[in-house]
KOLFITOR-590931 format. One line per 4 residues: number of its first residue (from 1); their letters; for each residue y negated, x negated, z negated of N, C-alpha, C. Coordinates in steps of 0.02 Angstrom, whole numbers, plus 50000, padded with zeros to 5 digits. Layout:
! residues N
NUM) a) Y:X:Z:Y:X:Z:Y:X:Z; ...
***
This chain:
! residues 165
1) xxxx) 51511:50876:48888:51564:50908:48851:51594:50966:48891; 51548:51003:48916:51569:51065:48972:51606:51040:49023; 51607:50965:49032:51658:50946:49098:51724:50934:49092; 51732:50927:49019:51798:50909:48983:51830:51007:48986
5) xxxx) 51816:51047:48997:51848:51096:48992:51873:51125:49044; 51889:51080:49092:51919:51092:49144:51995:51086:49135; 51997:51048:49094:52047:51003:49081:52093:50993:49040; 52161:51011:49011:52167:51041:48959:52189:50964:48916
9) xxxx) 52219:50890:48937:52220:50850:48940:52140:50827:48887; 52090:50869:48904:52035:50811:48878:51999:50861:48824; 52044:50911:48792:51986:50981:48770:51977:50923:48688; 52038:50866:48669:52036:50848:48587:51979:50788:48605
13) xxxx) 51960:50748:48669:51915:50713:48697:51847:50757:48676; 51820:50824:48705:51771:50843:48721:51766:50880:48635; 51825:50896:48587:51810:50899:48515:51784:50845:48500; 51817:50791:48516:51778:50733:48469:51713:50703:48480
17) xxxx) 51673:50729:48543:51628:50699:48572:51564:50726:48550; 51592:50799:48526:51554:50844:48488:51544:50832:48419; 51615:50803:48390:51572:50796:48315:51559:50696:48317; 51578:50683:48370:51523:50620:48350:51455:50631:48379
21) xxxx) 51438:50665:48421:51354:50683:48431:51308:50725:48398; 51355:50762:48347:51325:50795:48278:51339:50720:48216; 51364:50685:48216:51362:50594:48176:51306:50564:48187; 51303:50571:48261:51231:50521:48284:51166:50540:48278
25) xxxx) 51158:50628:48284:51105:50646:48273:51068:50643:48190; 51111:50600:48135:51070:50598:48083:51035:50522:48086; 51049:50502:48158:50969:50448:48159:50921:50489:48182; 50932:50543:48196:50847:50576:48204:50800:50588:48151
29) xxxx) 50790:50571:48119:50742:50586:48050:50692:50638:48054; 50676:50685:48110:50673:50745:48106:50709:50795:48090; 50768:50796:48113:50810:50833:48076:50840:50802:48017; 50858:50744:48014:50854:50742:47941:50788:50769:47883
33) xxxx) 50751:50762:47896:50710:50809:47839:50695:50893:47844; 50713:50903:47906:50716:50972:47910:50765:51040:47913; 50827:50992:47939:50879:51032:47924:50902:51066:47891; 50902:51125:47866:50946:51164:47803:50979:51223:47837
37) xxxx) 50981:51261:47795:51045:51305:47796:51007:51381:47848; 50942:51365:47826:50884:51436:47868:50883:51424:47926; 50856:51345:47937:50824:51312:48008:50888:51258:48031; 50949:51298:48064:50975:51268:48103:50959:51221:48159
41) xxxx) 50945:51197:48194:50916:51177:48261:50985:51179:48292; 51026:51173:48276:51086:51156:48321:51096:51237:48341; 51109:51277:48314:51134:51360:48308:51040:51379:48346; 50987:51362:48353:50953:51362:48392:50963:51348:48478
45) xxxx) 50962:51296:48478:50987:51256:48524:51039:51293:48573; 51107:51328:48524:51143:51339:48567:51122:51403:48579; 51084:51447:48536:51054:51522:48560:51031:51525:48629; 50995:51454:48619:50954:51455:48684:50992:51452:48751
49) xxxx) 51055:51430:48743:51084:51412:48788:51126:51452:48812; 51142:51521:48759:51175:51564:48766:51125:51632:48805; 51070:51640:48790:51020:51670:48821:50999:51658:48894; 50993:51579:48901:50977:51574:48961:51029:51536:49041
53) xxxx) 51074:51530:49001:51135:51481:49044:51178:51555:49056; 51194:51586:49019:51258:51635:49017:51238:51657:49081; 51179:51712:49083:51162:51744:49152:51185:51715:49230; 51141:51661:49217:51179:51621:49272:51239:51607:49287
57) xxxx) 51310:51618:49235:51365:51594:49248:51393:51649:49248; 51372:51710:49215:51401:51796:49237:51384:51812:49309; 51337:51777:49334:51294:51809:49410:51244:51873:49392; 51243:51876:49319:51162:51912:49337:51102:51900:49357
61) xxxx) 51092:51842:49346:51044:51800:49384:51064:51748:49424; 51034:51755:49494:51044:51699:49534:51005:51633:49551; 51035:51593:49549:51016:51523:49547:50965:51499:49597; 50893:51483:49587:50872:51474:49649:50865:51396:49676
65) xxxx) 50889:51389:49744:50928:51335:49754:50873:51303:49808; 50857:51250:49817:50805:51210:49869:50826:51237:49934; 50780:51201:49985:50806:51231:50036:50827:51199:50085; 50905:51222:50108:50948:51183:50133:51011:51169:50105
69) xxxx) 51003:51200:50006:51060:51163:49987:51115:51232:49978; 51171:51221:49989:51197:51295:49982:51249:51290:49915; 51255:51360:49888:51271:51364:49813:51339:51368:49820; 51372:51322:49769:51445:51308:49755:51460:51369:49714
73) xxxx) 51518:51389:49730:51567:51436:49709:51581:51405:49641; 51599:51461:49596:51600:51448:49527:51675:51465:49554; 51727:51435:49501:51788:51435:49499:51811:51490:49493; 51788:51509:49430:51808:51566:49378:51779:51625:49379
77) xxxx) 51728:51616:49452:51700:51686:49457:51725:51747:49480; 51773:51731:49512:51833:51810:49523:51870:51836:49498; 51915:51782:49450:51969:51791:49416:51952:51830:49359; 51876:51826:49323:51868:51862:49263:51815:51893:49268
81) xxxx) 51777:51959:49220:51729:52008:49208:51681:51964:49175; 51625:51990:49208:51552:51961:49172:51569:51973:49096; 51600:52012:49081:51588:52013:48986:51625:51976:48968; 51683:51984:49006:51731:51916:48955:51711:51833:48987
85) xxxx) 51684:51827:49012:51653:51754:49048:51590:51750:48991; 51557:51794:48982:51484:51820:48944:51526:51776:48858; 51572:51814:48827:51621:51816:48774:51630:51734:48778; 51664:51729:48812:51704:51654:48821:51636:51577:48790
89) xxxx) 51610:51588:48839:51545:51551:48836:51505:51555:48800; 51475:51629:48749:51456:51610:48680:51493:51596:48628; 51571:51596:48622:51608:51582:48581:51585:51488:48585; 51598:51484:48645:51621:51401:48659:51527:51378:48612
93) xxxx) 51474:51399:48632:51417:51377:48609:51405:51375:48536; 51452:51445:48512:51419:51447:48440:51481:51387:48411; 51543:51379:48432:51586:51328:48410:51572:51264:48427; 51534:51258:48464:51516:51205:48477:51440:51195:48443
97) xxxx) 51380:51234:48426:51344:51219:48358:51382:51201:48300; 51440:51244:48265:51459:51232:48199:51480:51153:48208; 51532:51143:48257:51551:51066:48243:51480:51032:48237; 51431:51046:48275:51384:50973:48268:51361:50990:48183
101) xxxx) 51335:51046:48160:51311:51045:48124:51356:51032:48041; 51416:51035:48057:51469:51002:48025:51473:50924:47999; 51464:50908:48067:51482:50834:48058:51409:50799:48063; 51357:50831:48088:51295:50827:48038:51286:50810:47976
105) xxxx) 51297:50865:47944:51302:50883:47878:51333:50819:47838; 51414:50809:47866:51472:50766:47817:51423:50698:47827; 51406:50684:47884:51396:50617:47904:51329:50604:47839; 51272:50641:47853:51225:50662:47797:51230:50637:47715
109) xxxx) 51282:50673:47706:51310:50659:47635:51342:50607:47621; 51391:50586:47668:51395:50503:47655:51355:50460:47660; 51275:50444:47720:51236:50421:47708:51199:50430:47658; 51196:50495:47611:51181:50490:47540:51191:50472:47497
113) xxxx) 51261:50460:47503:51289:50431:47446:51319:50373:47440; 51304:50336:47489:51322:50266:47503:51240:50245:47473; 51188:50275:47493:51117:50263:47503:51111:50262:47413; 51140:50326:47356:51141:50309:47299:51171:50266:47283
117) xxxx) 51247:50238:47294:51263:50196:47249:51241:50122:47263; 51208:50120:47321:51177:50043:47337:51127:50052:47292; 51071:50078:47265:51025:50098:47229:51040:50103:47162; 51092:50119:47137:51118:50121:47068:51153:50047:47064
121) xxxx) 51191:50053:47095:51216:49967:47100:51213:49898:47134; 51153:49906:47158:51144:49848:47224:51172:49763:47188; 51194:49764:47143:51215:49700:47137:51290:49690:47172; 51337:49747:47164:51395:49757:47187:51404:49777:47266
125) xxxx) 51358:49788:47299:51336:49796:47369:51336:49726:47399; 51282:49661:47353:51247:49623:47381:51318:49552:47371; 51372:49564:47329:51430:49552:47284:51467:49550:47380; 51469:49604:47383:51524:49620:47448:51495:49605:47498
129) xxxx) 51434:49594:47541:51423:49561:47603:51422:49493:47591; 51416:49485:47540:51441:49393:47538:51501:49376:47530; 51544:49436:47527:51610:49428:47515:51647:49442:47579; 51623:49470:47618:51633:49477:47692:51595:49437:47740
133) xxxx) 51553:49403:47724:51531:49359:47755:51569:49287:47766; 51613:49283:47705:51637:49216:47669:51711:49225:47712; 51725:49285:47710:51796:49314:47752:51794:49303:47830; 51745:49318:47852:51709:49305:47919:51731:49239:47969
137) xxxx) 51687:49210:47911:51679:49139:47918:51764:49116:47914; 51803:49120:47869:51854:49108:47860:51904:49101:47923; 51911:49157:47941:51937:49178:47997:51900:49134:48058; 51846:49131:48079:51827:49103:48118:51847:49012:48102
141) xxxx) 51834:48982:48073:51867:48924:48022:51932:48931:48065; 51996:48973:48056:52072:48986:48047:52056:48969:48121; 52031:49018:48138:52051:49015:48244:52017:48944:48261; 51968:48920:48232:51957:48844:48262:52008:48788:48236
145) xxxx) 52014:48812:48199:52089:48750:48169:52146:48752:48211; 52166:48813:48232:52207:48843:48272:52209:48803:48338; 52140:48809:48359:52121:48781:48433:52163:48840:48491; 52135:48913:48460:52106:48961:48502:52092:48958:48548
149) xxxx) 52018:48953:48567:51973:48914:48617:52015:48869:48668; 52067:48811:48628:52057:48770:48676:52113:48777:48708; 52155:48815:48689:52228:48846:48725:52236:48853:48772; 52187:48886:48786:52184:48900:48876:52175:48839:48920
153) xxxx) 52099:48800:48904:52120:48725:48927:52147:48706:48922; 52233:48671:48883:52279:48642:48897:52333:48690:48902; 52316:48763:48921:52382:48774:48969:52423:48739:48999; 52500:48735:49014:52526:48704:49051:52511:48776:49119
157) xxxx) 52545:48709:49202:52509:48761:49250:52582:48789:49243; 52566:48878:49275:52606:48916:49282:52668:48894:49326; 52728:48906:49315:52784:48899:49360:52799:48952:49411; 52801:48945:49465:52814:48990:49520:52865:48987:49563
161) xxxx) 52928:49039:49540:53000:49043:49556:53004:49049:49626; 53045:49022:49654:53055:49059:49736:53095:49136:49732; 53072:49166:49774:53091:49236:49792:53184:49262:49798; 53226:49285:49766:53280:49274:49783:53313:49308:49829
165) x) 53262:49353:49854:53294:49379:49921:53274:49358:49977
***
């Protein structure tokens, strides 16, 4: 997501990548049972990242690098003050916890409540995959009648004009 912000072209890319990886994380069933409003993990997560990444990207701490490899110039390291680089970068972390834990959350509650009304009504659930199944099939039916498939085998061969200049 941090690579998309180079870029101003990809910043609604690197939003959306964020709240679909706060979507995906409610297959973790650790945080699904633990998540609430006290025990963030995500607003964890990014603390941590704000504690221990920032330094490194203000230059209070320097990076220690193998030996032989020499350290790339940060872009943005002249143009701006350790505090507002410091500023910039926990803004971006803590906005970037709320979205996951956002779309956490929404994703959450619709798997809840899809999860109740199959449970309250599973006849009307079990009603509609046979009713989409039957649709399925249908369609697949339509394109073989069609002769889809076989279109391409009796292509006629392509015609190839001479050049007019």
């Amino acid at each position: 997501m941090t690579s998309f912000l180079g870029y101003t072209e990809n910043l609604l890319g690197a939003w959306q990548l964020a709240r679909k990886a706060g979507r995906m994380h409610t297959n973790q069933k650790f945080l699904e049972q633990n998540q609430t409003k006290e025990t963030n993990y995500f607003d964890k997560v990014s603390d941590a990242f704000i504690e221990r990444l920032i330094p490194y990207l203000t230059g209070e701490l320097e990076e220690v690098l193998p030996a032989g490899a020499e350290k790339k110039k940060v872009r943005f390291a002249n143009n701006y003050s350790q505090v507002m680089i410091a500023e910039i970068w926990e803004r971006f972390f803590t906005t970037l916890s709320q979205q996951l834990t956002e779309s956490f959350e929404s994703e959450m509650k619709k798997q809840n409540t899809a999860a109740s009304q199959q449970a309250l009504a599973p006849h009307q659930h079990m009603e509609e995959a046979v009713r989409k199944k039957k649709k399925i099939q249908e369609r697949i039916d339509n394109e073989s009648e069609m002769g889809t498939g076989s279109y391409a085998e009796n292509k006629p061969p392509e015609e190839l004009f001479e050049d007019p200049f």
